[in-house]
Structures are given as structure tokens and as C-alpha cells.
SERO-4910 file (N, C-alpha, C, O; in steps of 0.05 Angstrom, whole numbers):
BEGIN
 pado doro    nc1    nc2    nc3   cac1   cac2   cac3    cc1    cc2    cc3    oc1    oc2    oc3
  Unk    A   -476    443     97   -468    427     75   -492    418     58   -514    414     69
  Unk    A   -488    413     34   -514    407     15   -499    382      5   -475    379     10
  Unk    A   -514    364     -8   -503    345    -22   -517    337    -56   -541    336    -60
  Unk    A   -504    334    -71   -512    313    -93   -505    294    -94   -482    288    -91
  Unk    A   -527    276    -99   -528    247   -100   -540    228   -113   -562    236   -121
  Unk    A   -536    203   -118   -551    186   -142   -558    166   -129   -541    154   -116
  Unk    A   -587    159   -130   -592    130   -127   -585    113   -141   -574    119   -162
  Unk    A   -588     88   -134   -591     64   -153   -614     49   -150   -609     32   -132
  Unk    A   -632     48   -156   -656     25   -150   -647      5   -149   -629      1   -166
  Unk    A   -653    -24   -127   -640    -48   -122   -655    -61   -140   -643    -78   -153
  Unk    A   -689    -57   -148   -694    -75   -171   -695    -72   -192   -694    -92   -206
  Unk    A   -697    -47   -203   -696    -44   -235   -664    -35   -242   -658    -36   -266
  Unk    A   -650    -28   -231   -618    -26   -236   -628     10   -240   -609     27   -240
  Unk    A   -654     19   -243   -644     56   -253   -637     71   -238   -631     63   -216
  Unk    A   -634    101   -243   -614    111   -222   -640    143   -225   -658    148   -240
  Unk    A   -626    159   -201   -647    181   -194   -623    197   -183   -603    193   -168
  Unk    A   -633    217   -196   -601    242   -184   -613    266   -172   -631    278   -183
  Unk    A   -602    275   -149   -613    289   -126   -599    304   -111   -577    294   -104
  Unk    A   -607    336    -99   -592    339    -86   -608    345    -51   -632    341    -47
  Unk    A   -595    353    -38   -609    355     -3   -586    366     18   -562    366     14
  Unk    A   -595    374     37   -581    378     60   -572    360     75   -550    359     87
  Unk    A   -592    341     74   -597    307    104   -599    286     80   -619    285     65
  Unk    A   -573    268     77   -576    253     52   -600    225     71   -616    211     58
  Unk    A   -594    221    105   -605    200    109   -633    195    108   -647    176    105
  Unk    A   -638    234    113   -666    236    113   -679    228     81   -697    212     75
  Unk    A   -663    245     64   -666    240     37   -672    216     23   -686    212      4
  Unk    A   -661    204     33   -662    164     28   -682    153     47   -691    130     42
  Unk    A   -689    162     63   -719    149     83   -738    163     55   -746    149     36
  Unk    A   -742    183     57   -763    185     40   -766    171     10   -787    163      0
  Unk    A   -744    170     -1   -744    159    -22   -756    137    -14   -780    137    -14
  Unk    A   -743    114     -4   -752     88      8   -770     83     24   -772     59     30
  Unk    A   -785    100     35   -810     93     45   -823    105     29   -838    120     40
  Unk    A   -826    106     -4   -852    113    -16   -865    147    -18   -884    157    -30
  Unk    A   -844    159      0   -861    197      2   -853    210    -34   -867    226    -46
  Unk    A   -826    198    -45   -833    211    -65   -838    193    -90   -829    171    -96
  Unk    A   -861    214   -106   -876    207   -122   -852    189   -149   -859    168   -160
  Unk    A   -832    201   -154   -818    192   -182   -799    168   -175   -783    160   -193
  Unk    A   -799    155   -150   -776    131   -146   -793    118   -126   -784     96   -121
  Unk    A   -815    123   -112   -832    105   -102   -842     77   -116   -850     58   -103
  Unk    A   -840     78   -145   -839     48   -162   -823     28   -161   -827      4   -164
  Unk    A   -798     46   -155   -781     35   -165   -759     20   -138   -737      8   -139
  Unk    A   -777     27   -117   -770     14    -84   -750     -6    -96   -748    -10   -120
  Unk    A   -732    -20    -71   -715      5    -55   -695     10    -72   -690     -1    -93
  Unk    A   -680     38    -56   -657     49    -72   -630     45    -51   -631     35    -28
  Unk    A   -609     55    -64   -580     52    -38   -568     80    -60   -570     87    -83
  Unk    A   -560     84    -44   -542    119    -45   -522    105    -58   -514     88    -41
  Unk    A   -505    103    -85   -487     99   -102   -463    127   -109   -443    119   -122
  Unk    A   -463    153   -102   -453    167   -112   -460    193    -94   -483    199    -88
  Unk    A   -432    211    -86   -449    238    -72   -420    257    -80   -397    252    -88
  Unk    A   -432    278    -75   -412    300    -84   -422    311    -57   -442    302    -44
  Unk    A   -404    336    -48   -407    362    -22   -399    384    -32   -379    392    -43
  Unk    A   -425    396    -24   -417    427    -34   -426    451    -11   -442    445      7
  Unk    A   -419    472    -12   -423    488     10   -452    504     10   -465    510     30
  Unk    A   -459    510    -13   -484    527    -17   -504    505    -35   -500    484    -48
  Unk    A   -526    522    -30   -542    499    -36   -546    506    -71   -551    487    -86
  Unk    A   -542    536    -83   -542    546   -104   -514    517   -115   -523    499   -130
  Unk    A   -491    516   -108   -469    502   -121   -479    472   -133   -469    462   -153
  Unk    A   -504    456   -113   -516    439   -106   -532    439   -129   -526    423   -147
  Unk    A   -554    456   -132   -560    448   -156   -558    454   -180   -576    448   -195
  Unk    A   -534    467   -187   -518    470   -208   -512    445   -214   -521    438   -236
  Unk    A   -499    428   -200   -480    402   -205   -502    388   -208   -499    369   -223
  Unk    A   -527    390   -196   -550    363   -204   -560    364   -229   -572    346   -242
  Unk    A   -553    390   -238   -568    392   -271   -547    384   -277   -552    362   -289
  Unk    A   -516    391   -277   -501    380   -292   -499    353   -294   -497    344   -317
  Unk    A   -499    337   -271   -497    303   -272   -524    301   -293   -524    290   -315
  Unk    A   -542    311   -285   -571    296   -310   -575    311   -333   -597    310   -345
  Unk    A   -555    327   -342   -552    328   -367   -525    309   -388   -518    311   -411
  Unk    A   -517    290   -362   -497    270   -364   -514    245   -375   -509    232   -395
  Unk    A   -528    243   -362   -546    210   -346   -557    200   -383   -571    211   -400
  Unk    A   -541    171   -381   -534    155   -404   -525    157   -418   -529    144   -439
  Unk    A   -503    180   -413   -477    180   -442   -454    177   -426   -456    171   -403
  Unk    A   -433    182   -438   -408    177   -432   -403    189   -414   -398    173   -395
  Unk    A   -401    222   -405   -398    219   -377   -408    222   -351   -405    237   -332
  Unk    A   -422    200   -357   -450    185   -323   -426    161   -336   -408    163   -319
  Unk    A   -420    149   -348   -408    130   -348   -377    130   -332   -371    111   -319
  Unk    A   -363    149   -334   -350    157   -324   -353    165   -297   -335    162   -280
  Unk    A   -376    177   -291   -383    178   -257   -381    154   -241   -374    152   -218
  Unk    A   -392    129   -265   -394    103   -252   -368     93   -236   -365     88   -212
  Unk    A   -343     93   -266   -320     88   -252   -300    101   -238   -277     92   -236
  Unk    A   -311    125   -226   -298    140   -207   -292    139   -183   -311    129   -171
  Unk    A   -273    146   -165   -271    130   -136   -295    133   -114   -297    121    -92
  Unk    A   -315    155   -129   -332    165   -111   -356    144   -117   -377    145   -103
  Unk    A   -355    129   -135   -379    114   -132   -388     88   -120   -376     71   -133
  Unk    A   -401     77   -102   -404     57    -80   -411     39    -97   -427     47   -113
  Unk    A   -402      8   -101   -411    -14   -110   -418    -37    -90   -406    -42    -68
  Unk    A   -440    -50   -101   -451    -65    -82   -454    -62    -48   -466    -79    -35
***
């Protein structure tokens, strides 16, 4: 199984869209600082994930969500059942 998924940074409110095999592993690294583009922006919480079977499907859908990210529909991802609040 592969996953896509979105952070949320807990202090600046921004978000980081991603995809991986091991989402727990995926979020240790984020949050302990290993990667370079959300290491600023410490800590994050997993807000949003999709499942897909190949990893090709996986990052299809990651370009698609971030060719979304600040228009109308990332806004719509927001209020979708799949997205975790607080």
C-alpha cells in the first residue's frame, strides 16, 4: 500500500503534501527535522490521507492534490470526511 498525505504544521497553520509507503515512519522524519522543506516549520500532525495500491497511482494523486493547494479544491479536501481536525 502507498499513501498520500498532508501535513498540517501545528505552528504556522501550513500544510505539506506527500506521498510514502510507512506514513508513521514518514511523520518521524518530518518531525524530527530529517527533511529539509518542513523541518522549519516543526511539528506537523497528518490531517488528510488517501490509499492507493501502486506507488505510480500515489504519485499521480500527489501532483494532483498540489496542483489544488490554495484554491478551491484543497478547500474542498478540507471539508471532506477524510480530513482529521484537531
Amino acid at each position: 500500500m502507498f499513501f498520500v498525505y498532508i501535513l498540517q504544521s501545528l505552528t504556522s497553520k501550513n500544510f505539506y503534501i506527500g506521498q510514502t509507503a510507512n506514513l508513521e515512519k514518514r511523520l518521524f522524519e518530518h518531525n524530527s527535522g530529517r527533511t529539509r522543506s518542513t523541518k522549519a516549520y516543526r511539528p506537523w500532525k497528518i490531517v488528510y490521507t488517501e490509499e492507493f495500491q501502486t506507488r505510480d497511482e500515489a504519485f499521480h494523486r500527489e501532483r494532483e492534490i498540489k496542483s489544488y493547494k490554495g484554491g478551491y479544491k484543497f478547500k474542498e479536501l478540507q471539508n471532506s470526511e477524510r480530513w482529521q481536525s484537531g
